[in-house]
C-alpha positions as CSV (number, residue, x, y, z in Angstrom):
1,X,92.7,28.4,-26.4
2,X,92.0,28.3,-30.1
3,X,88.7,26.4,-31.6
4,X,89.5,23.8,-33.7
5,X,87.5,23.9,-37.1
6,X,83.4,23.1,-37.3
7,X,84.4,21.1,-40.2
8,X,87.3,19.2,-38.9
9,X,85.2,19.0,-36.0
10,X,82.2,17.3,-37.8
11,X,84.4,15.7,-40.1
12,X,83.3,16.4,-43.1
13,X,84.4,18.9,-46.2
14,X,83.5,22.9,-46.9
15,X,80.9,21.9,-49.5
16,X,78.6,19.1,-47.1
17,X,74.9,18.9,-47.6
18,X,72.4,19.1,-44.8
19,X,72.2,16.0,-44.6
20,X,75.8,15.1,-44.3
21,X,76.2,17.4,-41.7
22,X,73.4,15.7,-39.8
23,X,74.9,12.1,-40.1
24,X,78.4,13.7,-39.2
25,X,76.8,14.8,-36.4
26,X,75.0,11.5,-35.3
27,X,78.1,9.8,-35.6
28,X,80.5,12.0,-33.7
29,X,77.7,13.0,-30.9
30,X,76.8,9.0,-30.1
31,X,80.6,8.5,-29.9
32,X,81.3,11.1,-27.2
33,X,77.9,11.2,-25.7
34,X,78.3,11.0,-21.2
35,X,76.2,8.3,-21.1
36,X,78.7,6.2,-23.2
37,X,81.5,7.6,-21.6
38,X,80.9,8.6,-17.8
39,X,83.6,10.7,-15.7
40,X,85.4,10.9,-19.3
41,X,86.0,14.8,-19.5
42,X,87.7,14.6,-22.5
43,X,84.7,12.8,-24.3
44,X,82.4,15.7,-23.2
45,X,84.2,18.1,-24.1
46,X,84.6,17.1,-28.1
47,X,80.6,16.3,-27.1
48,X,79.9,20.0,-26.8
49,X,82.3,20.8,-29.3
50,X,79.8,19.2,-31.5
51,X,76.8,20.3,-30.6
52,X,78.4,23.9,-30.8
53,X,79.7,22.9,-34.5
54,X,76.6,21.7,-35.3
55,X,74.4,24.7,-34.5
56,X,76.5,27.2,-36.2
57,X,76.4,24.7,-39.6
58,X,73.1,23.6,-39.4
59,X,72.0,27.4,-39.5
60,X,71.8,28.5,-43.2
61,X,73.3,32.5,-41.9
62,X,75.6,31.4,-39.1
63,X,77.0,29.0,-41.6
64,X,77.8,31.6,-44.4
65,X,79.1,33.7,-41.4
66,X,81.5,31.2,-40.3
67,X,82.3,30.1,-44.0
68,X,83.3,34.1,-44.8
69,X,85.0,35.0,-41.3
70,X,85.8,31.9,-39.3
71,X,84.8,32.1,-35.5
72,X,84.8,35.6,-35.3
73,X,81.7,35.7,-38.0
74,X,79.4,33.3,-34.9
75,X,81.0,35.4,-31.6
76,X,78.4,35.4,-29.5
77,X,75.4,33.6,-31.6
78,X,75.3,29.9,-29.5
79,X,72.5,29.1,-27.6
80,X,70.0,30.0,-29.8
81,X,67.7,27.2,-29.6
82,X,69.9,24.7,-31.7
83,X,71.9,21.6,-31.2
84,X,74.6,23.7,-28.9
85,X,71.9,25.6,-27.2
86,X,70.3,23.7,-24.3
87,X,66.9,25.9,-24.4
88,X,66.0,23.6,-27.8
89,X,68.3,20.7,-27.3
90,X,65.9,17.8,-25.9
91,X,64.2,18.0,-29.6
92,X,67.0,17.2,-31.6
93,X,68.3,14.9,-28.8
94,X,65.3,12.8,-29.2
95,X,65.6,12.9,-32.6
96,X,69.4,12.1,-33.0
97,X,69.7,9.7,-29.7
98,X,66.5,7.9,-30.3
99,X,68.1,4.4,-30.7
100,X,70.7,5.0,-27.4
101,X,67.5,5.2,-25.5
102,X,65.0,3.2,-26.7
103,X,62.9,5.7,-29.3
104,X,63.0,9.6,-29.6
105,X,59.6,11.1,-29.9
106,X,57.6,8.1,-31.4
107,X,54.3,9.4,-30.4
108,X,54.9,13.0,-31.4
109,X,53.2,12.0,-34.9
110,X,50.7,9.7,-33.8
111,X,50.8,6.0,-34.7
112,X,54.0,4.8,-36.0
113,X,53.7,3.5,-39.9
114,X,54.2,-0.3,-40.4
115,X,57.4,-2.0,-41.6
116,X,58.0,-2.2,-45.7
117,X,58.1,-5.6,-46.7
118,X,60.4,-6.7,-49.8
119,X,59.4,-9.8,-52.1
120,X,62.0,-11.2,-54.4
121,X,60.3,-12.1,-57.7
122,X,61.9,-14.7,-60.3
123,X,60.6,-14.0,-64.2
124,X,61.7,-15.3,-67.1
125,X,62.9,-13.8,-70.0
126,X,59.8,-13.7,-72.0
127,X,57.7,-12.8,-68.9
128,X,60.3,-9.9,-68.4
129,X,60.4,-8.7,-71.7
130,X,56.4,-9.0,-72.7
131,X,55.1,-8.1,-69.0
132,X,52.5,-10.6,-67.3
133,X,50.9,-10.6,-64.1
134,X,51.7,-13.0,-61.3
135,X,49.9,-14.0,-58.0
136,X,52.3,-13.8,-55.4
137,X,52.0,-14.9,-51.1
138,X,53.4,-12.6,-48.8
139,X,53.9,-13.4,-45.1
140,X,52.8,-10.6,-43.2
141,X,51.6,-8.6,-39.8
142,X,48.3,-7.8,-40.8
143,X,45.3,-5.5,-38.3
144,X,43.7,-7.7,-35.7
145,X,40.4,-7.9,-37.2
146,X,38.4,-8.3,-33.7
147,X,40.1,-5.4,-31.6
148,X,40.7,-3.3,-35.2
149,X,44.5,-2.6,-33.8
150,X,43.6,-1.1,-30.7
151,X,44.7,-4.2,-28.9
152,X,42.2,-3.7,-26.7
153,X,39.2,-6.7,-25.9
154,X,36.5,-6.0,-27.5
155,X,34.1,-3.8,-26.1
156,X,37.4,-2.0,-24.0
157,X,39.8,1.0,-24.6
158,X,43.4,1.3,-24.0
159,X,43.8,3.8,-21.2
160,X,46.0,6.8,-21.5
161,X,49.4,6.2,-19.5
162,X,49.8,7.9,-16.0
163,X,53.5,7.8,-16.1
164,X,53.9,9.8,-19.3
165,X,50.4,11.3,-20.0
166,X,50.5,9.6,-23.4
167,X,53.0,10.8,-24.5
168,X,55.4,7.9,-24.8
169,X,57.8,9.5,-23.6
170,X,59.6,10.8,-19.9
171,X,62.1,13.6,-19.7
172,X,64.9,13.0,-17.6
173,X,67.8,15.0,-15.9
174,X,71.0,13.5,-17.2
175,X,73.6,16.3,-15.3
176,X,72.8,19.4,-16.9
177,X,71.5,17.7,-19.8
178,X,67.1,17.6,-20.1
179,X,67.4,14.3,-22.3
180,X,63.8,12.0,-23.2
181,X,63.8,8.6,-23.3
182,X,60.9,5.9,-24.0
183,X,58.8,5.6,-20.5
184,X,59.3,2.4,-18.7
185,X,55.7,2.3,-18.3
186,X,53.5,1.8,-21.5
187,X,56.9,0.8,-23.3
188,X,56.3,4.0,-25.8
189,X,52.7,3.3,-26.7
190,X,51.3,6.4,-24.8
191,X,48.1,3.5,-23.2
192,X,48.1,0.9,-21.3
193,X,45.5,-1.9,-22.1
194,X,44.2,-3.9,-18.8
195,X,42.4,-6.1,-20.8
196,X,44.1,-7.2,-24.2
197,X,42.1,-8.0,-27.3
198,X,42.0,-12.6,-27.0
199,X,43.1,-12.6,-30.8
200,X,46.2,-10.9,-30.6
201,X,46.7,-10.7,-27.2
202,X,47.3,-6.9,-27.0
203,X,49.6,-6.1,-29.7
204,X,46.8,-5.0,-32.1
205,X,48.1,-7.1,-35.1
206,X,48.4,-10.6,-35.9
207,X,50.7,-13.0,-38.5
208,X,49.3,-13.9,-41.5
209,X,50.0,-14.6,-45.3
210,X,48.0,-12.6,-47.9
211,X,48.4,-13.3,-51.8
212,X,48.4,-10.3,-53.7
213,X,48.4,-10.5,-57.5
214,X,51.3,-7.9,-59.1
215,X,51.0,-6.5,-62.8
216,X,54.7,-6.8,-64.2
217,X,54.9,-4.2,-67.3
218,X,56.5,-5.3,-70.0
219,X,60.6,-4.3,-70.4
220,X,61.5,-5.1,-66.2
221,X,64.9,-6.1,-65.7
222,X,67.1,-7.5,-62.4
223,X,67.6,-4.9,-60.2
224,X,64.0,-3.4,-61.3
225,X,60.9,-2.6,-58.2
226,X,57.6,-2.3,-58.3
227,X,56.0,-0.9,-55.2
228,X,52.6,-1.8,-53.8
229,X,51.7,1.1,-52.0
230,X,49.8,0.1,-48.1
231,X,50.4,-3.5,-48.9
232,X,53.4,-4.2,-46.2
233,X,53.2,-4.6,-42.6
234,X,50.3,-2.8,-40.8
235,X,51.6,-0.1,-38.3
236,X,51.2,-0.8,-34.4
237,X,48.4,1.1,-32.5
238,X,46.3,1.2,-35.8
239,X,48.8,3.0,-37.5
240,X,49.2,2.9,-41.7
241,X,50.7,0.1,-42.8
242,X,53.7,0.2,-45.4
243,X,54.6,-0.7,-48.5
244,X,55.4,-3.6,-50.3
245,X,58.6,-3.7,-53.2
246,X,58.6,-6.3,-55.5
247,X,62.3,-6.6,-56.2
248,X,62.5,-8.1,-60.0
249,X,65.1,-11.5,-60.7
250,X,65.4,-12.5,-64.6
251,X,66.1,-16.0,-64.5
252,X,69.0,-17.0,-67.0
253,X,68.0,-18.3,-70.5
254,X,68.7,-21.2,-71.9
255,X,69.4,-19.3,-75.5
256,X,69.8,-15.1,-75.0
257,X,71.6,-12.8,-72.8
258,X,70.4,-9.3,-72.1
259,X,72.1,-6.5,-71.9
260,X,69.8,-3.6,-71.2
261,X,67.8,-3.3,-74.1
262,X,69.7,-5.7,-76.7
263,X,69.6,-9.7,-76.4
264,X,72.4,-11.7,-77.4
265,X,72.9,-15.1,-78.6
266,X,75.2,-17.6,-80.2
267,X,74.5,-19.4,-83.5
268,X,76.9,-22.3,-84.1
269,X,77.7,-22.8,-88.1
270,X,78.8,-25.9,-90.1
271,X,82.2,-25.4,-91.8
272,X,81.0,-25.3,-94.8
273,X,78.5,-22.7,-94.5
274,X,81.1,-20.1,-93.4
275,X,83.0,-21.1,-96.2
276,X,80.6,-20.9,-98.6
277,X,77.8,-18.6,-97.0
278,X,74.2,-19.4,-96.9
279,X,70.5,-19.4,-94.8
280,X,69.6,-21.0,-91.6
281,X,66.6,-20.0,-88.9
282,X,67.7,-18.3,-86.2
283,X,65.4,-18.1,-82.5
284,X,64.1,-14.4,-81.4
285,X,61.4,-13.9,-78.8
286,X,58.8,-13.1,-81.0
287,X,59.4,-16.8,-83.4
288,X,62.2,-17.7,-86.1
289,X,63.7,-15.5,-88.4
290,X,66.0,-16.2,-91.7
291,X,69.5,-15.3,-91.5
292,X,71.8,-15.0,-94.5
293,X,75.7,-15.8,-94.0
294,X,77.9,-14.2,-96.6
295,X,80.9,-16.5,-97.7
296,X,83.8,-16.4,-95.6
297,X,81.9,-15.7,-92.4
298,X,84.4,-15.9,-89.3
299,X,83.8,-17.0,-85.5
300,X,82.6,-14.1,-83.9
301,X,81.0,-12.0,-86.0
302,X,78.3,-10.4,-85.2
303,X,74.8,-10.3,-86.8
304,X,72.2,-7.3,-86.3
305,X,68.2,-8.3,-86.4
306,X,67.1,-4.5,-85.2
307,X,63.6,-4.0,-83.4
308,X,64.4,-8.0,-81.6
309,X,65.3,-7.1,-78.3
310,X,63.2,-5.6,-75.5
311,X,61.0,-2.4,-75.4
312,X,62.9,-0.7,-72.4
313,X,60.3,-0.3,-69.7
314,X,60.7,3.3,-69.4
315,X,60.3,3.8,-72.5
316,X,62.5,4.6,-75.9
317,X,63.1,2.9,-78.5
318,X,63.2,-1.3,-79.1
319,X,66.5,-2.9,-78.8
320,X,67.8,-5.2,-81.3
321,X,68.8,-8.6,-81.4
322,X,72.8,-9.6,-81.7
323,X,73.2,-12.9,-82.9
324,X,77.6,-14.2,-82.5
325,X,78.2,-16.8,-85.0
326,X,80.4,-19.7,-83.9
327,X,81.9,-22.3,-86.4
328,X,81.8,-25.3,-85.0
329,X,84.4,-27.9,-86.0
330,X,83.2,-31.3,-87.5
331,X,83.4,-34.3,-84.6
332,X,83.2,-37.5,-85.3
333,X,84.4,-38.1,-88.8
334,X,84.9,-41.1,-91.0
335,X,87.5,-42.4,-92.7
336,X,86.5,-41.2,-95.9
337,X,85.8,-37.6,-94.3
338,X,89.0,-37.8,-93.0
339,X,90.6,-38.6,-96.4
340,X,88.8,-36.2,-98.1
341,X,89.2,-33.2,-95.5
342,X,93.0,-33.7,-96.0
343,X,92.5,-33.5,-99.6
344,X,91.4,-30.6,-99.2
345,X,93.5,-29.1,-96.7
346,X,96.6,-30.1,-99.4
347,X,94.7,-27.8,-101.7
348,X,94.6,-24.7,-99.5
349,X,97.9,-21.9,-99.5
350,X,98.4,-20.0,-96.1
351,X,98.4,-16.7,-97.7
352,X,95.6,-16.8,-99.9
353,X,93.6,-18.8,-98.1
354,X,94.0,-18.1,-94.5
355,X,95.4,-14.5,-94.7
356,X,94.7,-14.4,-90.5
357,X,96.6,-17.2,-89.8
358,X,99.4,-15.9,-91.9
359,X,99.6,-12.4,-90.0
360,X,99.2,-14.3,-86.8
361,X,103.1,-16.2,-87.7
362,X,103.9,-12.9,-89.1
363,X,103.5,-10.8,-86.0
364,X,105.3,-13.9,-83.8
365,X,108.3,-14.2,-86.0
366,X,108.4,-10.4,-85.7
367,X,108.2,-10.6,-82.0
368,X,110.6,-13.0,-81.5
369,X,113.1,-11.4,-84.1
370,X,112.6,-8.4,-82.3
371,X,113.8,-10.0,-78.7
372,X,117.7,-9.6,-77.7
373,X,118.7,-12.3,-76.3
């Protein structure tokens, strides 16, 4: 009976990382796995097809073998130690069937490392753009101060398990599978503690809320972290505690948008002045500037002030400031504006005067001429 292909097998292409081949693998191997699928001899089968695809790809030579000759390249190279051979297989087992049975080799490295912890952070514009420093209260698992993690009462020790030897771990015979799951006993702690600590009652860390104050440097945007090394959860069993991210949020301003390192905004006009051109005070984050508008101005053109935007905050050079003139159309007239506005319109001639507007019918006329209908 022919093989099928380690790829096909694995499901994944030619050129697959390391790392994809090790996902692949989780994936296909928790699917078919006995456990999951007792007196299913189907499902083992494409269970050991995998752990044999998996050895021959996850070894750099066999691999390049296989690549160059196909099957014929690995004859006779499984069982070395690897995912397909059971001499080495309870290592990777523990490490790719950890969460089927509970944890797979938590105590190999000693204490587990706490949790990370994220905080969202709301700035505004001019905090995100200058930088600032905020004070900030974080709800936490922190080390029992009294037992110092151990759990333990004071003046105690945990005791080393008898079930796994401290370990954390059993090895059971699953068929001719050597598989190791968590040990029933000490829960995957590796101790057992008679007599737990009164403050946290044994689980070496307690609740609390901390305030921590974060420097914000200037240039941060949405989407930006900052990470505060040791500052999340503390581990369990005195291990290191993890880190804290600060996950930046720019509020929405009332005046500019931002687009990386440029700020827009929009500058309504009085007919008159894009008519006849002229100077008004425009907003920036660093205080008013004068801008000139050349006769004849239109809605939606755009106005450069270079070096008022944001210093990007990993560095290069400032953005600018793009300022969208808008003319606004006069509300609220009088009679006398009225009369007088007309008088003026009865002045104006479409093609000299409004040479857009007279392209616009142009172009439609055209259309419509163009039609059959």
């Amino acid at each position: 009976m022919s093989k099928r292909d380690y790829y096909e097998v694995l499901g994944v292409e030619r050129g697959a990382s390391d790392a994809e081949l090790k996902k692949a693998y989780r994936r296909v191997a928790m699917k078919f796995h006995p456990d999951r699928n007792p007196d299913d001899a189907e499902a083992e089968n494409k269970f050991k097809e995998a752990n044999e695809a998996y050895e021959i790809l996850s070894d750099s030579q066999k691999r390049a073998a296989y690549d160059q000759f196909g099957h014929a390249g690995v004859e006779g190279q499984m069982g070395g130690g690897g995912a397909g051979g059971f001499g080495g297989f309870s290592d990777i087992f523990g490490d790719v069937f950890g969460d089927i049975f509970g944890g797979g080799g938590g105590r190999r490295g000693g204490p587990a490392r706490g949790s990370d912890l994220r905080y969202d952070l709301e700035l505004d514009l001019e905090d995100a753009v200058r930088g600032t420093t905020v004070k900030i209260r974080v709800p936490t698992l922190a080390s029992c101060d009294t037992c110092h993690g151990s759990g333990a009462k004071p003046g105690s020790s945990p005791q080393t398990c008898g079930t796994c030897g401290g370990a954390g771990q059993v090895r059971m015979q699953q068929g001719f599978f050597s598989v190791q799951q968590t040990c029933p006993n000490c829960r995957g702690r590796g101790s057992i503690i008679s007599d737990p600590c009164g403050s946290c009652h044994g689980r070496g860390r307690v609740e609390e809320t901390k305030t921590l104050s974060v420097k914000v440097p200037p240039g941060v945007d949405t989407g930006d972290r900052i990470r505060l090394s040791g500052e999340g959860e503390a581990g369990p069993d005195g291990g290191p505690a993890g880190d804290l991210y600060v996950q930046v949020v720019v509020k929405e301003h009332d005046l500019f948008q931002r687009d990386g390192k440029n700020l827009y905004c929009e500058v309504p006009i009085s007919f008159s002045s894009a008519a006849l051109g002229g100077e008004l005070e425009v907003p920036t984050l660093d205080g008013k500037v004068k801008l000139k508008i050349p006769a004849e101005s239109q809605t939606g053109k755009l106005f450069r002030l270079r070096g008022k935007g944001v210093t990007p905050v990993r560095g290069g050079a400032t953005g600018d400031l793009l300022c969208r003139v808008v003319v606004e159309t006069p509300v609220n007239l009088s009679s006398k504006q009225k009369e007088l506005l007309q008088e003026f319109a009865n002045t104006l001639s479409e093609k000299k005067n409004a040479p857009r507007q007279t392209g616009w019918f142009e172009g439609v006329k055209s259309f419509f001429g163009d039609m059959k209908l």
